[in-house]
Phi, psi and omega in degrees: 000121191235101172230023175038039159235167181234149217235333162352121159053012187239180234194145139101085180247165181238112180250157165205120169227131195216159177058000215096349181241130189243122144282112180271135162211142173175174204262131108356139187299350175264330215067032184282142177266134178229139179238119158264126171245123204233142201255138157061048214285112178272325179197135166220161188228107214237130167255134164285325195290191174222141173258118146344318162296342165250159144326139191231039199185044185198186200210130155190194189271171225220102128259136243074008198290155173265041172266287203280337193254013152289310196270008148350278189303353165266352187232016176079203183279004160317146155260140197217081186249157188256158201204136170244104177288109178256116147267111170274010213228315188258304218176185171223142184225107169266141176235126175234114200234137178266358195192144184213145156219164163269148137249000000 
């Protein structure tokens, strides 16, 4: 996932979801504001902790995940990737999705 952003240190995030589309927001390590919209939304999950086991401070796609290839068969010929969001400064935010823009 290349959205040309970085999730490093940054602060004051926001999730919102209505219809299927979850908007992500929060300041950057600059204090830029970024709005993500993630599309055709099947599941997301927001954590306080951090897992260890990851990077805790990058952003990238989930592959294989059993997020997406249980509801495959369920959603028709969507494509569906799942993407794990690291705030190494908050949390973690898993996404499973048909579609992501910046605004």
């Amino acid at each position: 996932m290349q959205f040309g952003i970085s999730t490093a240190d940054a602060g004051d995030v926001k999730l919102s979801y209505s219809r299927g589309d979850l908007l992500l927001e929060f300041l950057d390590w600059r204090e830029n504001l970024i709005k993500v919209r993630f599309t055709d939304v099947i599941r997301f999950n927001w954590t306080h902790g951090l897992d260890d086991a990851v990077r805790q401070d990058t952003c990238y796609r989930v592959l294989d995940s059993p997020w997406t290839l249980t509801d495959l068969a369920a959603e028709g010929n969507t494509v569906f990737c799942h993407y794990k969001l690291c705030f190494n400064a908050c949390g973690t935010l898993d996404v499973a999705c048909g579609a992501t823009s910046t605004e």
